[in-house]
N, C-alpha and C positions, 0 to 999 in steps of 0.2 A: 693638461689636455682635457679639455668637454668632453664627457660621455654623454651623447643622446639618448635620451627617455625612450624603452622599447613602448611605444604604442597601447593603448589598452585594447585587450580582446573584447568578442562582442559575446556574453553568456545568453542563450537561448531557455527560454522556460515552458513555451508552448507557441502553439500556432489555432489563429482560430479566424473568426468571420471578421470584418470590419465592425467597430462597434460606435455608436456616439461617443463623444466629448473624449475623458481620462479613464485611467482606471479608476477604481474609488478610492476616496479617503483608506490612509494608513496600509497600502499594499504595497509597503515595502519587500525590498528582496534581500538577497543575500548580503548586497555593502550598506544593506541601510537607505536605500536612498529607493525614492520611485523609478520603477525602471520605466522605456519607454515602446511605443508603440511605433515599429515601423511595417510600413504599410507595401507590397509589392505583390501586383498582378491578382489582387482580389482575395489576398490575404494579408494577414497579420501576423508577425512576428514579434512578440513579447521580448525584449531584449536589456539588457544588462551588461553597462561596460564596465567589464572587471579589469584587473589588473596579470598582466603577461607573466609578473614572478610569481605569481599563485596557480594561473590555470592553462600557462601552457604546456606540452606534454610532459617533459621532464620531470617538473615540479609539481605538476596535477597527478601523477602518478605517487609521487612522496606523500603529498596531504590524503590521499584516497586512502593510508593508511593510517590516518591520525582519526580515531573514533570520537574526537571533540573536533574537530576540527569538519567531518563529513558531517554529524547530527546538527549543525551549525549551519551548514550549507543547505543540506533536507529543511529545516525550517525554516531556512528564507524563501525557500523554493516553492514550498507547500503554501504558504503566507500568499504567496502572487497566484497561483493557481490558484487556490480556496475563492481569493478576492475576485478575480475572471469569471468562476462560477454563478457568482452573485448578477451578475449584468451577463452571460454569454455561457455559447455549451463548447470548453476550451478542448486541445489535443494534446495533454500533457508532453512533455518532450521527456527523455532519459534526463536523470540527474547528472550535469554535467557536460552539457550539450555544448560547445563551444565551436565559436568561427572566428577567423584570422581580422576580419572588420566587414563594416554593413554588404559591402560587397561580399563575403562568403556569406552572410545570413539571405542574402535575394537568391545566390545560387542555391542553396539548403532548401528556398522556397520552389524555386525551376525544377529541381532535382527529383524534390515529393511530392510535387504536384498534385499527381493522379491517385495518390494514396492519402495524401494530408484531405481534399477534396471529398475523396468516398468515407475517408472517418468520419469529418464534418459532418457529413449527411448522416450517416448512422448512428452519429451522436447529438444531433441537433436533437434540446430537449430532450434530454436523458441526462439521469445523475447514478451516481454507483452507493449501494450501500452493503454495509461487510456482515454478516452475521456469523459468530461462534458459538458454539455448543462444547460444554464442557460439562465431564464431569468428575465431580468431587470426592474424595476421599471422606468417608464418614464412619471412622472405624468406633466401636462400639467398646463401651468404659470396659475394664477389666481390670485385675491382679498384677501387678507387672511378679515375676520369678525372683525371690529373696537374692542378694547377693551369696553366690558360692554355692547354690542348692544343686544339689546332685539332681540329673536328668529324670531318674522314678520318681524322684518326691513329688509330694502333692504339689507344690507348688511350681514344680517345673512341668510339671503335666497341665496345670490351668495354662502356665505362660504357654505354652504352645497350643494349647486349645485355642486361646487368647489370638497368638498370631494367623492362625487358621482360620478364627472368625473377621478377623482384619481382612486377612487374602481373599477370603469369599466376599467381602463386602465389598472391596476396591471393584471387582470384577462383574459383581451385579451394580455396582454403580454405571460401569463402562457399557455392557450391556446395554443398561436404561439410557442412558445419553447415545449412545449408538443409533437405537431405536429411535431415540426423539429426532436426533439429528438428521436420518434416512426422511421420517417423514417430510420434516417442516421443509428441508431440500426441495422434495416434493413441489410440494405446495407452492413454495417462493420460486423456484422455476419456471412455475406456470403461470404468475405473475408478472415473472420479470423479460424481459426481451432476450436476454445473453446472461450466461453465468459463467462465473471460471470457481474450480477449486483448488486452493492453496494449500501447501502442505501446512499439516498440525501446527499449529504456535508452539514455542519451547517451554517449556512452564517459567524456569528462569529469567525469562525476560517479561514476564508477568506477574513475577513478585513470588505468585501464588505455585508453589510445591506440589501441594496437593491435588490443582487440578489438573487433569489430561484434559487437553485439546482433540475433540475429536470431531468437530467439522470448524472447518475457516473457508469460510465461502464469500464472492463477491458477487454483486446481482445487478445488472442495467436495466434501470426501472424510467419509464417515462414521468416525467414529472408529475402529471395531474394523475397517474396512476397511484404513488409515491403513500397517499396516508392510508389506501386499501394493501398498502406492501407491511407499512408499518403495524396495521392493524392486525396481520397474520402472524406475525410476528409476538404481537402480544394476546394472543390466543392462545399460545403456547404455556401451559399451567407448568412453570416451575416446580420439582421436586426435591428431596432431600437427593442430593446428592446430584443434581442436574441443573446447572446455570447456562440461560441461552444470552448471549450479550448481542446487542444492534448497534452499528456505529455507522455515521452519515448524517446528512446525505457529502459523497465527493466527488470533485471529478472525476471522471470515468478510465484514472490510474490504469486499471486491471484490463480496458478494453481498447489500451491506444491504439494495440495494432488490431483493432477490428476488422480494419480496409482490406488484411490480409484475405480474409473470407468471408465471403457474401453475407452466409447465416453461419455465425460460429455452431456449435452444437453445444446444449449443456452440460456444463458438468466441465467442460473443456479448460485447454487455459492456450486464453491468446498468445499469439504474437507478440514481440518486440514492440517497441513504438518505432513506426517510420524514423528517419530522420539520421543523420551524420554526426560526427564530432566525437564527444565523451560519451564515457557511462561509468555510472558508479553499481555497487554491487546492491543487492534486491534491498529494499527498502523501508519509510516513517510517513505521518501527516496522516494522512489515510494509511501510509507506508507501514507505520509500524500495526495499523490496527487492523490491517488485512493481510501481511503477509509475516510482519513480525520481524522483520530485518529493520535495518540499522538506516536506511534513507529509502525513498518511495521510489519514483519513478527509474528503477533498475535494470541492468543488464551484463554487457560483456566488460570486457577489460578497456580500461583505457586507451585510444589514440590521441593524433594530433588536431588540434585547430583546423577547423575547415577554410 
């Protein structure tokens, strides 16, 4: 008995304006291969025909738990947006966007019309860039307490001096990074069109232990605005114990569902991104470096194929 081939599904990456010729050299996606450009009703659909045993519901719910298997997918993902950016101002789609064939991607396109449209506009010529503020642990050389030394000894008296001067130190580090962070906020808000702020980065997933995260912020900057955003940025005097990181420029991830309101407010955090299908949980690409999750364009639980 022949078993027929289930069909390949159609993966969705973003949605944006008509643009000349291809994407560019090397924007590959997630299976490797250039994905393609379908065109309907004065948009564009970035699409990817994957395979039905991998991303339709059942089995797309199984792999959303494979952490090589999802940073795998964020990076293909991230790869074709990044590339879009270069030539076009894209509307990121959720990680994991999917439709049952070209026909559910035109309906996905009917469906957001009026929302994919108002993003467009709001993001035309705009890029997103992330700024964090940390800071660092700069605990101060000391005695460490002999083994076995009774609590009065000398020596157990400096170790706790010791860890007292430590505790005060962590604390006026966090302090002075607080302060920094409140300002430069400041500043880059009024520079930038829309902000969202993302909770603290985990330190764990930055290697570094020592520092606390104490602003993670994303900023939609106009492009020719873009090297007077940078340049505030690096006005910022570095101190012991205060590291301000810049990452970008990206897609504008953190502002897909802008369409949702007119003028976000700062400081805010958008919207969902328009749009149907899948989603994977908060996110990499830009993903990891703005919000510190495990794949970028993030959201609810998975459904089915549009």
């Amino acid at each position: 008995m022949t078993t027929t081939p289930t069909p390949p599904l159609r993966y969705v990456y973003a949605v944006c304006r008509p643009i000349d010729g291809v994407l560019p050299e090397g924007a590959a996606g997630i299976t490797g291969e250039p994905p393609r450009l379908l065109h309907h009703g004065g948009l564009v659909a970035v699409v990817d025909a994957v395979p039905a045993e991998e991303f339709d519901e059942a089995p797309l719910r199984a792999r959303l738990e494979d952490l090589d298997w999802l940073s795998a997918t964020a990076r293909g993902h991230d790869a074709v947006v990044a590339s879009l950016t270069a030539v076009t101002s894209p509307l990121p789609l959720r990680l994991a966007t999917v439709c049952r064939d070209d026909s559910g991607v035109r309906r996905l396109l009917d469906e957001g019309r009026d929302r994919f449209v108002r993003a467009l506009d709001r993001l035309d010529g705009r890029v997103e860039w992330g700024v964090k503020v940390h800071a660092r642990k700069e605990a101060p050389a000391g005695p460490r307490a002999p083994a076995g030394a009774p609590s009065g000894a000398v020596g157990g008296r400096e170790y706790l001096r010791r860890r007292l001067r430590e505790r005060d130190g962590r604390e006026e580090a966090r302090r002075r990074a607080e302060e920094v962070g409140r300002e430069l906020h400041g500043r880059l808000s009024a520079h930038a069109e829309a902000t969202a702020v993302h909770p603290p980065q985990d330190p764990r997933l930055t290697g570094d232990a020592d520092a606390v995260n104490v602003l993670n912020a994303a900023y939609l900057v106009a492009r020719e605005r873009a090297e007077g955003f940078v340049a505030l940025v690096g006005e910022v005097a570095e101190s012991d114990g205060v590291r301000v990181e810049l990452t970008g420029p990206w897609a504008a991830y953190s502002f897909a569902g802008i369409a949702e309101a007119a003028e976000p407010e700062p400081g805010t955090e958008p919207s969902p991104a328009p749009g149907t299908g899948t989603a994977a949980p908060e996110p990499t690409g830009p993903a990891a470096e703005v919000s510190g999750a495990a794949a970028r364009p993030g959201g609810a639980a998975p459904g089915g194929a549009a």
